[in-house]
Backbone bond lengths (Angstrom), bond angles and torsions (degrees), N, CA, C in turn:
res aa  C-N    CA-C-N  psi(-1)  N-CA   C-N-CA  omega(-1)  CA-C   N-CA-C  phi
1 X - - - 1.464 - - 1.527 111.85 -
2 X 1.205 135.29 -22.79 1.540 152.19 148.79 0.777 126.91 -54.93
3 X 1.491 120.79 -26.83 1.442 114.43 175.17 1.644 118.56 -60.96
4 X 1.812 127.03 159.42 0.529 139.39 170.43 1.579 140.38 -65.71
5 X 1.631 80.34 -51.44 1.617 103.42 173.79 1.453 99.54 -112.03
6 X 1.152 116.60 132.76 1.917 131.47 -163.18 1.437 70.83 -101.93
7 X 1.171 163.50 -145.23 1.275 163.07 -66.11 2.018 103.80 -92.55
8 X 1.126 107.27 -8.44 1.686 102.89 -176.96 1.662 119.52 -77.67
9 X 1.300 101.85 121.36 1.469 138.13 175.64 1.589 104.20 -31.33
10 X 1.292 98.29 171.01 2.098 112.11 170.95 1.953 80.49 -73.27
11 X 1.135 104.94 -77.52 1.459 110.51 -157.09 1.462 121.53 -29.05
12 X 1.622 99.24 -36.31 1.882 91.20 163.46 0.979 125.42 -80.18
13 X 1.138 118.62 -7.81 1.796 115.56 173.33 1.274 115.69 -107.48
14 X 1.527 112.30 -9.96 1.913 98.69 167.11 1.074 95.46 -145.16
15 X 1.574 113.17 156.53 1.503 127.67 -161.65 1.503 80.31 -140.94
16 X 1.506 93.26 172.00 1.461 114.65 176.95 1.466 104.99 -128.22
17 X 1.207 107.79 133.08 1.531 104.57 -168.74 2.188 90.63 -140.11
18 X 0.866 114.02 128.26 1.452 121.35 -177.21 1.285 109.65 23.21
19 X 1.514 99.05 66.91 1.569 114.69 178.01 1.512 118.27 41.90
20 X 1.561 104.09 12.43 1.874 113.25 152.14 1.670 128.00 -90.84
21 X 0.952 118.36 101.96 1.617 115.49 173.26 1.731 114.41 -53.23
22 X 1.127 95.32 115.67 1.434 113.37 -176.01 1.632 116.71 -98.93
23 X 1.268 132.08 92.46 1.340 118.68 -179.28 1.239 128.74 -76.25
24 X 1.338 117.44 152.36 1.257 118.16 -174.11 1.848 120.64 -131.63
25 X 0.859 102.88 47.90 1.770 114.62 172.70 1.672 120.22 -33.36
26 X 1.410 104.25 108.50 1.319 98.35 155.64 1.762 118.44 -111.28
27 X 1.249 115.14 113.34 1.677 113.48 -156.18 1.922 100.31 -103.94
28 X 1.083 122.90 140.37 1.473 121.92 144.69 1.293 122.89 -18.62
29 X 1.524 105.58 -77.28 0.991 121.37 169.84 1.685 128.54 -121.86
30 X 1.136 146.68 176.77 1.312 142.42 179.55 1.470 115.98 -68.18
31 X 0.898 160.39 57.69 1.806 162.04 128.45 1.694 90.86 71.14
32 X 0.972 114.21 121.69 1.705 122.81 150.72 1.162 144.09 -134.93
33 X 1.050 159.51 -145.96 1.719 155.59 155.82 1.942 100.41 31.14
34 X 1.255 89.76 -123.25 1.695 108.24 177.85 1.365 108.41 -61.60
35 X 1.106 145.54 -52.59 1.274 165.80 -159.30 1.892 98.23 -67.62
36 X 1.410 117.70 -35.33 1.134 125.32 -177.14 1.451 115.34 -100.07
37 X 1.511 131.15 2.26 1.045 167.26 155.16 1.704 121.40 -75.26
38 X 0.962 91.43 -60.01 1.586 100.60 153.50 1.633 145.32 -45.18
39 X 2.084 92.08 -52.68 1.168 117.84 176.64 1.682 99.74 -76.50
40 X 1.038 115.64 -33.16 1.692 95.13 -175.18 1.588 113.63 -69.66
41 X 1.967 104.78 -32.53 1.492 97.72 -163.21 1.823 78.00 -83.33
42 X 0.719 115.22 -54.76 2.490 81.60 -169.79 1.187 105.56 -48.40
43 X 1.340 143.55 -31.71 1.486 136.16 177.41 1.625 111.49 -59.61
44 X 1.465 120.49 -25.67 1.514 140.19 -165.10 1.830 95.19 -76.50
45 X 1.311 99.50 -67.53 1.778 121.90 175.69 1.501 109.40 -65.69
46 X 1.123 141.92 -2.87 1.263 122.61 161.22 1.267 119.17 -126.45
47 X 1.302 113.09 18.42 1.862 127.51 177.26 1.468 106.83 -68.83
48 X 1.240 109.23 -36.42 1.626 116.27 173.56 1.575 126.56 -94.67
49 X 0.973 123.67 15.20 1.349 154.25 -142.98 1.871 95.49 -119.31
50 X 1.194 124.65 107.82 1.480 121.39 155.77 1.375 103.20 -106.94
51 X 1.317 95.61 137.05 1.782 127.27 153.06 1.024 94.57 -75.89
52 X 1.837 99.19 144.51 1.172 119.77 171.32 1.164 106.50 -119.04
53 X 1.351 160.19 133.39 1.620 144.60 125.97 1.261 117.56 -12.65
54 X 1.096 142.17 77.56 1.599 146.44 132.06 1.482 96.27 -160.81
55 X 1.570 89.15 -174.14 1.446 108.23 -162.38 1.420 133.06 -84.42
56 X 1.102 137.20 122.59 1.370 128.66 -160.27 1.565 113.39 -65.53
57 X 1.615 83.87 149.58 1.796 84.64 -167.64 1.628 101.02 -140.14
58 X 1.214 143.50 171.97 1.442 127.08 178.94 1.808 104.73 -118.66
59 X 1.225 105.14 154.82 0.992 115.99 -165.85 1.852 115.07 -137.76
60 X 1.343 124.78 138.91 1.349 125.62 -153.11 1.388 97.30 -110.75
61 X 0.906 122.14 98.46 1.388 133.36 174.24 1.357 136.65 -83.92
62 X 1.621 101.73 9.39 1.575 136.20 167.23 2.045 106.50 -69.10
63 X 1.389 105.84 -30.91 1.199 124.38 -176.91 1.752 123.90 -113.90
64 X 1.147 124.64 152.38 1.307 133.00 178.01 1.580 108.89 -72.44
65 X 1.498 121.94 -19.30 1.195 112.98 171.99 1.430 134.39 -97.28
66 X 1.375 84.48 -14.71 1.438 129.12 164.60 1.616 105.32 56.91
67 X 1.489 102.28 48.79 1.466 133.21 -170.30 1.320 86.52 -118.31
68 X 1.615 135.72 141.98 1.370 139.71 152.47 1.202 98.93 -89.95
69 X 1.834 106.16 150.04 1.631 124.51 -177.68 1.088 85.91 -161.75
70 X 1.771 120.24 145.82 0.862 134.22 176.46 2.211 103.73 -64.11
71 X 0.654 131.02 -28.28 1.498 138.11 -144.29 1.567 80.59 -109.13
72 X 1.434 139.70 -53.79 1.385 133.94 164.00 1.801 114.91 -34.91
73 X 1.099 114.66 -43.64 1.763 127.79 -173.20 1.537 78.67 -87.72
74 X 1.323 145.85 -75.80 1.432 124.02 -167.94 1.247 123.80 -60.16
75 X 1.416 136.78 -4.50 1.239 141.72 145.39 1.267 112.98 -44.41
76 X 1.822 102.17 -69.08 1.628 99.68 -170.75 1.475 113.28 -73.62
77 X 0.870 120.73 -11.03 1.435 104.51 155.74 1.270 152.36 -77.63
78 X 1.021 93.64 -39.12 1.623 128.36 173.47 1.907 86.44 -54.94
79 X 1.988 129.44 -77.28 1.016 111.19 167.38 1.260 127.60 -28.96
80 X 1.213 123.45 -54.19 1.648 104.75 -150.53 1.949 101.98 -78.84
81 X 1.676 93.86 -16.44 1.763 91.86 179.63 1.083 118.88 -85.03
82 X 1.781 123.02 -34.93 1.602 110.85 160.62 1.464 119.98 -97.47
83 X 1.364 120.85 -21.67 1.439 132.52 -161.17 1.328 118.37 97.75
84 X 1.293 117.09 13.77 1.453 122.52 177.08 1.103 136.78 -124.58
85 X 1.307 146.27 146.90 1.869 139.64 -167.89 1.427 99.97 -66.11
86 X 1.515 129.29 122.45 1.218 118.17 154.65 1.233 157.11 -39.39
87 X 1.819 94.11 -12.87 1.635 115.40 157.34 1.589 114.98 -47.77
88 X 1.445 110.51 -37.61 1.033 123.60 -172.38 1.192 136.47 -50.05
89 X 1.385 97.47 -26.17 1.634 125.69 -139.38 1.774 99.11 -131.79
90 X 1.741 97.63 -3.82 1.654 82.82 176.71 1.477 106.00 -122.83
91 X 1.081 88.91 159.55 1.716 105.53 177.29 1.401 142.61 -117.59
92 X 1.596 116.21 135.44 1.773 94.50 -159.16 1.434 110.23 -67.67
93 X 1.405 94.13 171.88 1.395 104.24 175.81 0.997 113.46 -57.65
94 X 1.756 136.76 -176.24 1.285 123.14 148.53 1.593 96.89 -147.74
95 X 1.243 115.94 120.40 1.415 133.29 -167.29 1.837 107.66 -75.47
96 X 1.605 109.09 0.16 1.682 89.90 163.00 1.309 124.91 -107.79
97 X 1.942 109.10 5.83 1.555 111.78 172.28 1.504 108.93 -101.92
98 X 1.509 117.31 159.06 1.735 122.56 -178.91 1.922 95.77 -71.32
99 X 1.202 112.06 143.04 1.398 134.04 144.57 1.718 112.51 3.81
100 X 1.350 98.67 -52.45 1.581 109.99 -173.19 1.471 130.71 -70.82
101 X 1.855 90.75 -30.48 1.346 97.15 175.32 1.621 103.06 -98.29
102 X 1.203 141.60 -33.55 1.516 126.35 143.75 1.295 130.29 -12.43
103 X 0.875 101.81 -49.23 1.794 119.20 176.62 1.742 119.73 -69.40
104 X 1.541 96.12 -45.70 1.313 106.20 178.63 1.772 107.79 -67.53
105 X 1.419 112.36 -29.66 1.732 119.90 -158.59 1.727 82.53 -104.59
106 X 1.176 124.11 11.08 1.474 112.51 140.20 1.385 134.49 -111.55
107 X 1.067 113.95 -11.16 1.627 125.75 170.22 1.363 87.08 -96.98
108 X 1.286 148.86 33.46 1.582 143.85 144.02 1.444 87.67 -93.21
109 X 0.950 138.58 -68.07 1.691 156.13 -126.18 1.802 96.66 -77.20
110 X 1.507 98.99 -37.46 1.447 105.68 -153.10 1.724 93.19 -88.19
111 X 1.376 107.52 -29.63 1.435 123.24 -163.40 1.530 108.81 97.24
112 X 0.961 133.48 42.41 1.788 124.81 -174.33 1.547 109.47 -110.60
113 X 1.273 125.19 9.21 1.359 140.95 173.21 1.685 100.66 -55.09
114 X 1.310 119.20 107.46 1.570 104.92 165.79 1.578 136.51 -65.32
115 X 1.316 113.26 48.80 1.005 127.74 -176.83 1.665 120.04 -60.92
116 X 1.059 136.08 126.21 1.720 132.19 -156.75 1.321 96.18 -58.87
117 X 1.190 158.47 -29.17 1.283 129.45 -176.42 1.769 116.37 -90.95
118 X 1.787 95.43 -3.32 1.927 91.81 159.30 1.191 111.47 -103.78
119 X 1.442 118.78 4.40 1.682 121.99 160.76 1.433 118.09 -60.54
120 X 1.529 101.93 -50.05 1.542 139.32 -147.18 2.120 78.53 -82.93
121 X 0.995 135.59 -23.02 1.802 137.15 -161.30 1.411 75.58 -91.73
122 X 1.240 121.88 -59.41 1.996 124.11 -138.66 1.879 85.20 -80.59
123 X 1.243 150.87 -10.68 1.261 134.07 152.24 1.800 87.16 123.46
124 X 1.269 113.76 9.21 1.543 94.21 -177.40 1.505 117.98 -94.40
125 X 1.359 122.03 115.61 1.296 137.63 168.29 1.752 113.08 -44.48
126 X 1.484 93.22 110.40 1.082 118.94 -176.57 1.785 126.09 -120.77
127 X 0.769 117.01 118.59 2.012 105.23 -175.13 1.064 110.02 -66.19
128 X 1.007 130.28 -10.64 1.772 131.20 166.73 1.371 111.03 -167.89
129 X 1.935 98.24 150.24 1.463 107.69 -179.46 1.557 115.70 -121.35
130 X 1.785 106.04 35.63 1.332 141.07 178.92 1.423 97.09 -71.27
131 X 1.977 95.43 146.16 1.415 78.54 167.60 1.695 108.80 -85.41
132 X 1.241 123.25 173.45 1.720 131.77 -166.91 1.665 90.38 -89.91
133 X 1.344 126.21 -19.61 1.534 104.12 -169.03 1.582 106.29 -107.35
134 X 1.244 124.14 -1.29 1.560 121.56 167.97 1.621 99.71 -133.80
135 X 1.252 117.50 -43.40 1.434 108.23 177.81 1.387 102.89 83.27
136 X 1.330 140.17 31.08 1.219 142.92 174.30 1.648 120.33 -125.88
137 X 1.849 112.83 -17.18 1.739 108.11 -173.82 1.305 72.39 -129.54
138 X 1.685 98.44 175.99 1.245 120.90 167.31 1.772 106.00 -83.81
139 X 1.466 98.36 145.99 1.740 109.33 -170.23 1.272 106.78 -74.02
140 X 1.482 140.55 73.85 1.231 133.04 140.38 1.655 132.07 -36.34
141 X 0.913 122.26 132.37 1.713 116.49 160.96 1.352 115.55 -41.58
142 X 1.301 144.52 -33.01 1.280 151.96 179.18 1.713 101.17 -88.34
143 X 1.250 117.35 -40.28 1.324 106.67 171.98 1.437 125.56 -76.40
144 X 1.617 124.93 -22.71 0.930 138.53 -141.67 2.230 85.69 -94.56
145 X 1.496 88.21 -60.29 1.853 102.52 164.76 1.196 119.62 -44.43
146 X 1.538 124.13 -59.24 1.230 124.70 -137.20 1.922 107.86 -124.94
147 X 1.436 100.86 -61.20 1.703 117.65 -161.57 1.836 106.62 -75.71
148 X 1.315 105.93 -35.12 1.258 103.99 -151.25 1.893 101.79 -64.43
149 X 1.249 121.32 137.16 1.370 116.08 -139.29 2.173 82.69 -87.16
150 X 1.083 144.15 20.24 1.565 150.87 133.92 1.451 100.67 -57.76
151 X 1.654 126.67 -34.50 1.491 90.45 -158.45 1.272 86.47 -130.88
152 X 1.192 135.85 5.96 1.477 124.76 179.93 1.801 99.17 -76.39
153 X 1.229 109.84 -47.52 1.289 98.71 -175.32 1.892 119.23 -63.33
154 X 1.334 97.30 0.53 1.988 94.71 171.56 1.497 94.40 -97.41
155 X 1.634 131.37 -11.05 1.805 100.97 169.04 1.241 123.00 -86.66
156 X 1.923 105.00 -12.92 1.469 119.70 148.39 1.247 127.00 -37.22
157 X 1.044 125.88 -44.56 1.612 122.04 -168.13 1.459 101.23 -120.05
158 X 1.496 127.71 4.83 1.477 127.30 146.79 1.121 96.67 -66.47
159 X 1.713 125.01 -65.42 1.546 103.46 -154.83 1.401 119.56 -78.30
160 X 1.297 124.08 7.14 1.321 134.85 -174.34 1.694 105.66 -89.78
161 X 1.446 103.41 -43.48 1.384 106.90 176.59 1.768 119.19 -69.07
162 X 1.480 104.73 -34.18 1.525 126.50 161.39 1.586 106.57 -63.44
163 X 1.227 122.93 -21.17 1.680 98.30 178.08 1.689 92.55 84.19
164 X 0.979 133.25 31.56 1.300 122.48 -170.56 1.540 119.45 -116.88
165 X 1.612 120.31 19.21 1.025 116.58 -122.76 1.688 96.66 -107.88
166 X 1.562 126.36 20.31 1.523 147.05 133.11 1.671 101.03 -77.26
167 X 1.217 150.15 31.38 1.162 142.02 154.67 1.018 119.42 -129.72
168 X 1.487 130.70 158.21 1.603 128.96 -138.46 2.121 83.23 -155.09
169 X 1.413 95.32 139.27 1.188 113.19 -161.64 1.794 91.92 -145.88
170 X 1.897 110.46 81.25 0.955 126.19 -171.53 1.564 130.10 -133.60
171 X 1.512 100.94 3.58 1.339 123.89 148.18 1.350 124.73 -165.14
172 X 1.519 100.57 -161.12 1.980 100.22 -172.67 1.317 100.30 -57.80
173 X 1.333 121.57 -52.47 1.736 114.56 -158.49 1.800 97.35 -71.02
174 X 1.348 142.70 -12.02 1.690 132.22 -166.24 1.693 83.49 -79.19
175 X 1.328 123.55 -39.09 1.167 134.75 -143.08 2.141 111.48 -108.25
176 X 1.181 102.69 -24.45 1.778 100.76 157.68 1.169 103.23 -104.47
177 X 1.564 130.99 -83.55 1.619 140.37 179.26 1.026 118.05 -21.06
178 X 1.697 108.18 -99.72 1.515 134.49 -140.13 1.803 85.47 -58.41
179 X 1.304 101.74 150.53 1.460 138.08 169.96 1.333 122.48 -113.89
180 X 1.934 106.26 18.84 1.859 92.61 160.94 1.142 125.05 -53.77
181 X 1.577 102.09 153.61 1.663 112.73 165.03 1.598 95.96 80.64
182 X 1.208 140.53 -5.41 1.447 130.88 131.86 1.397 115.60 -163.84
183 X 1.715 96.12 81.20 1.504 110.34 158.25 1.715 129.15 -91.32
184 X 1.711 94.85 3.36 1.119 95.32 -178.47 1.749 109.67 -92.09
185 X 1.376 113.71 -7.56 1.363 122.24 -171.82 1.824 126.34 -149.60
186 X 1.537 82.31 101.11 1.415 87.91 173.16 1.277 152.67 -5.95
187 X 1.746 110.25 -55.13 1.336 122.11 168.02 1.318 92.92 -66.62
188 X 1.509 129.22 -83.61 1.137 110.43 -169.43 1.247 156.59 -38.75
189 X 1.458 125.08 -12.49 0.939 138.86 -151.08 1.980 88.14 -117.90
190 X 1.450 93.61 -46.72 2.050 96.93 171.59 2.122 104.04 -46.79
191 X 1.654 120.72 -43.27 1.300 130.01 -149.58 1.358 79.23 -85.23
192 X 1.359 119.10 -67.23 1.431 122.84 -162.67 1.821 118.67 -30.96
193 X 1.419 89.44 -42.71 1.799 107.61 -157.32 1.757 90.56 -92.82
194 X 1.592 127.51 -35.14 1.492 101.04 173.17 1.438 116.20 -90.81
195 X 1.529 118.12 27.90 1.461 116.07 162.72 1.192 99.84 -100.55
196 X 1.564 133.96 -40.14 1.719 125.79 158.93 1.088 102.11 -25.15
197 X 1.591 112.05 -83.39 1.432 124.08 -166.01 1.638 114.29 -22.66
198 X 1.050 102.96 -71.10 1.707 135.43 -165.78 2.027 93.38 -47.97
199 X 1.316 115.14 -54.49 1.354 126.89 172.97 1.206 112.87 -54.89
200 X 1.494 123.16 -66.34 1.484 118.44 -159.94 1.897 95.59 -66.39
201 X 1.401 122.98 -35.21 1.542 123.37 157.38 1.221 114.54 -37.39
202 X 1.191 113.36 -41.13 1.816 104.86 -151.48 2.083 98.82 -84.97
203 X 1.362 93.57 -46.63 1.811 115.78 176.22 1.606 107.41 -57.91
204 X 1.359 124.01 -36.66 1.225 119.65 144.22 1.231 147.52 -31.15
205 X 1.813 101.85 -70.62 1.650 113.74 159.84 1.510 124.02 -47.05
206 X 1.710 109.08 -36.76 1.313 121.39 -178.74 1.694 112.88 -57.35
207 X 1.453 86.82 -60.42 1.289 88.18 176.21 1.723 130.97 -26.93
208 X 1.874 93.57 -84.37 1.649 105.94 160.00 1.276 118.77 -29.76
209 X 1.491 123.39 -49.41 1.309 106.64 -176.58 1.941 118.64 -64.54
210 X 1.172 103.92 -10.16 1.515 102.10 -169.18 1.657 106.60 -105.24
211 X 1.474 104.58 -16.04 1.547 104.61 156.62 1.440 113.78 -73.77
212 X 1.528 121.67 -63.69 1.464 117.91 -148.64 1.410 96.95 -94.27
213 X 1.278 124.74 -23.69 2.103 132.24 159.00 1.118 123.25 -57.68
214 X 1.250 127.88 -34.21 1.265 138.93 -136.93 2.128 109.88 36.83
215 X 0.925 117.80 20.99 1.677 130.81 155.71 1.720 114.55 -19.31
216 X 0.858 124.82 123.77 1.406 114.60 164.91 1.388 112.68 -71.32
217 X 1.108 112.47 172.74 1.784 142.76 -149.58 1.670 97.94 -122.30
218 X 1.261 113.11 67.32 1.496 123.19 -168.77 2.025 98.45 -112.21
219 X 1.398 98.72 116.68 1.829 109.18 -151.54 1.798 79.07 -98.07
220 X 1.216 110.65 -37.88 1.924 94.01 177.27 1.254 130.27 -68.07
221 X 1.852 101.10 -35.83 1.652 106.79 164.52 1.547 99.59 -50.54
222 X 1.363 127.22 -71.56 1.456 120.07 -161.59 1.704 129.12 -41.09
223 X 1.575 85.17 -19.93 1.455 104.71 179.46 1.426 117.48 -63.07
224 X 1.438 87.70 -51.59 1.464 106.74 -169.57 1.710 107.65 -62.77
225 X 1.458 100.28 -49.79 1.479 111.13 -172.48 1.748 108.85 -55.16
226 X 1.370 120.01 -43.03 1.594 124.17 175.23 1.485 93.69 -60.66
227 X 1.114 122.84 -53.24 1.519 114.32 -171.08 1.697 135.56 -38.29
228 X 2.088 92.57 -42.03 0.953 92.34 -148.21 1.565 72.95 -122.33
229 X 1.543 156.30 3.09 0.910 148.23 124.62 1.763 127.72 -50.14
230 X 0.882 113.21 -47.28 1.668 110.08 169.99 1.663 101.60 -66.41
231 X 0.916 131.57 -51.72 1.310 137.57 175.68 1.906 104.75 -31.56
232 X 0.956 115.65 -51.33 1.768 125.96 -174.62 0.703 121.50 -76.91
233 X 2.026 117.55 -53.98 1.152 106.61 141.85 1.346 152.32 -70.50
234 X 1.385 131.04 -2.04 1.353 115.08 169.38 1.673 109.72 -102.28
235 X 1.705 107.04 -15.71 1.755 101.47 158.03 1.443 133.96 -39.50
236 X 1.508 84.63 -47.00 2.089 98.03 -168.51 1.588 87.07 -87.09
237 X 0.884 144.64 3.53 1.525 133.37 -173.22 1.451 105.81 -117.84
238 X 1.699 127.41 -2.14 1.682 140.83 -170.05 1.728 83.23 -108.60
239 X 1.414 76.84 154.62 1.542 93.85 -179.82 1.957 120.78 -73.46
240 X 1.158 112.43 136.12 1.693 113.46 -155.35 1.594 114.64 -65.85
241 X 1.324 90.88 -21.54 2.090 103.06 -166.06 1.567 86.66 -45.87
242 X 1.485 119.87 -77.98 1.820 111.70 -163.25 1.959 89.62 -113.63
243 X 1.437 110.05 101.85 1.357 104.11 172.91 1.549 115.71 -77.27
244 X 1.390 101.78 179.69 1.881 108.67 -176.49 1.802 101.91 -68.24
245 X 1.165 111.53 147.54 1.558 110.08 155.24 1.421 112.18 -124.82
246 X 1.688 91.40 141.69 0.981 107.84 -164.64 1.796 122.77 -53.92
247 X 0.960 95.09 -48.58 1.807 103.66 175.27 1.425 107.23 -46.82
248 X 1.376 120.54 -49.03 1.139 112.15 177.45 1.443 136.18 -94.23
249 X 1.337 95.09 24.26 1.517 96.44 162.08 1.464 121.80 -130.51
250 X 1.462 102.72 18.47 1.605 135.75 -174.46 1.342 80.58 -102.03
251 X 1.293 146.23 -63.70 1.686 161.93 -136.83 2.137 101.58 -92.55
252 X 1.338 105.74 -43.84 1.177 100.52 -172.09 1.931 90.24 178.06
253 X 1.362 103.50 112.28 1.767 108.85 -174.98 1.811 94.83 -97.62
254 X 1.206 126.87 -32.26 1.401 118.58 161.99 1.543 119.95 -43.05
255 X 1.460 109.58 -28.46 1.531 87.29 170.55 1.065 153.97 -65.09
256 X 1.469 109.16 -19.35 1.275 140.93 126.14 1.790 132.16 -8.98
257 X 1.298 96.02 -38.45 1.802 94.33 -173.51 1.613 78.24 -111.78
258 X 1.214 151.12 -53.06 1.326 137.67 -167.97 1.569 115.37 -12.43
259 X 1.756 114.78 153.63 1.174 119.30 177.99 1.041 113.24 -54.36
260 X 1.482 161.50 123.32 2.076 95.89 6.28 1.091 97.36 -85.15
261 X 1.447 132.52 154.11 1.252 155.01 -170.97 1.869 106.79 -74.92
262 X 1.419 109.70 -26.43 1.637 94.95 165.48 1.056 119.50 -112.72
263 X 1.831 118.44 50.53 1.172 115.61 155.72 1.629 136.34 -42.55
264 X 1.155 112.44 150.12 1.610 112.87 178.44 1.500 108.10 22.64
265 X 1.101 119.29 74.52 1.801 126.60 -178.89 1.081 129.66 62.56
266 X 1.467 116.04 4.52 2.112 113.49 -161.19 1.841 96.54 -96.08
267 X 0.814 105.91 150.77 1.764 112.57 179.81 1.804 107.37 110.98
């Protein structure tokens, strides 16, 4: 409020002179009471302070590059809210499921599934934090996918129909991540993981529908529906020269990743 010139810069009032900041005040009037109190503590905070010649620019000091990125701020957050790098926490794409179910197999990952016992955290009064399809554990996201003994028996007869039947499908990560049973091969392991995908989606929808429908809890329909839904979508999404047929991937969908790995369009 003293200043002289209302529009004058840092640069006219401090110089750098052998890496000493030199001030240069032009005041209205002479600084007194509070006002002179003031001026000493900014004189205190910028004694150590070099000017540089160029132009000011801002800098994020939340980061080592001290570059802001949106995905830098979701790092640190993501740490300080679970304790973990957000690398952690993401997952690749996979180019034979739609957009929708991507989305969904990341709000699994993240935990954002409204499952009643993350209702039951957020303060919402609920009459039970059962799950709705046995009514015996509490509804976890991992239970709701994977444990609850309604849906464990449909990754049973996925992995049976997959040929999979040395692989164990016993939590979230057997069931987004891990790539047993074909880590040795690309295609396979891409087909393998968007028929998870496509499942833990489909056991989802089921679900909802038998809460907010009242729908029955029919584990062969679901069968059928992964069957013949992954089937469409990862057909129209395989390359057209030799497409999937249907019989045979109703009969055995591993045949598909078999040596050579870009059989009939997969890779």
């Amino acid at each position: 409020m003293l200043e002289s010139q209302k529009e004058a810069t840092v640069a006219d009032r401090i110089s750098n002179v052998n890496s000493n900041s030199i001030e240069i005040w032009d005041w209205s009037r002479a600084p007194s009471g509070r006002a002179l109190d003031e001026l000493t503590e900014l004189n205190n905070l910028i004694s150590s302070v070099s000017i540089l010649d160029r132009p000011d620019s801002w800098k994020f000091s939340l980061d080592a590059s001290c570059i802001f990125t949106t995905s830098s701020l979701s790092n640190l957050i993501n740490t300080l809210k679970y304790g973990v790098h957000s690398r952690n926490l993401l997952i690749p794409r996979n180019k034979y499921v739609p957009q929708k179910v991507f989305i969904f197999t990341w709000r699994v990952i993240q935990l954002k599934l409204p499952v009643r016992s993350e209702l039951d955290k957020k303060g919402l009064d609920l009459h039970t934090i059962l799950c709705p399809l046995c009514d015996h554990h509490i509804e976890t996201i991992e239970h709701a996918l994977i444990n609850c003994p309604n849906v464990s028996s449909i990754w049973t007869q996925l992995l049976d129909w997959w040929n999979q039947n040395n692989t164990t499908i016993s939590n979230i990560n057997d069931a987004i991540i891990s790539d047993q049973g074909y880590s040795h091969n690309s295609a396979g392991s891409s087909l393998w993981q968007a028929t998870k995908w496509i499942a833990c989606y489909t056991i989802w929808k089921h679900r909802n529908l038998k809460v907010f429908s009242n729908k029955i809890w029919n584990p062969a329909m679901l069968i059928s529906e992964i069957q013949s839904q992954s089937f469409s979508w990862i057909s129209n999404r395989s390359r057209k020269k030799n497409p999937i047929e249907w019989h045979q991937w109703l009969l055995n969908p591993s045949y598909y990743v078999a040596s050579p790995p870009n059989r009939m369009g997969i890779g």
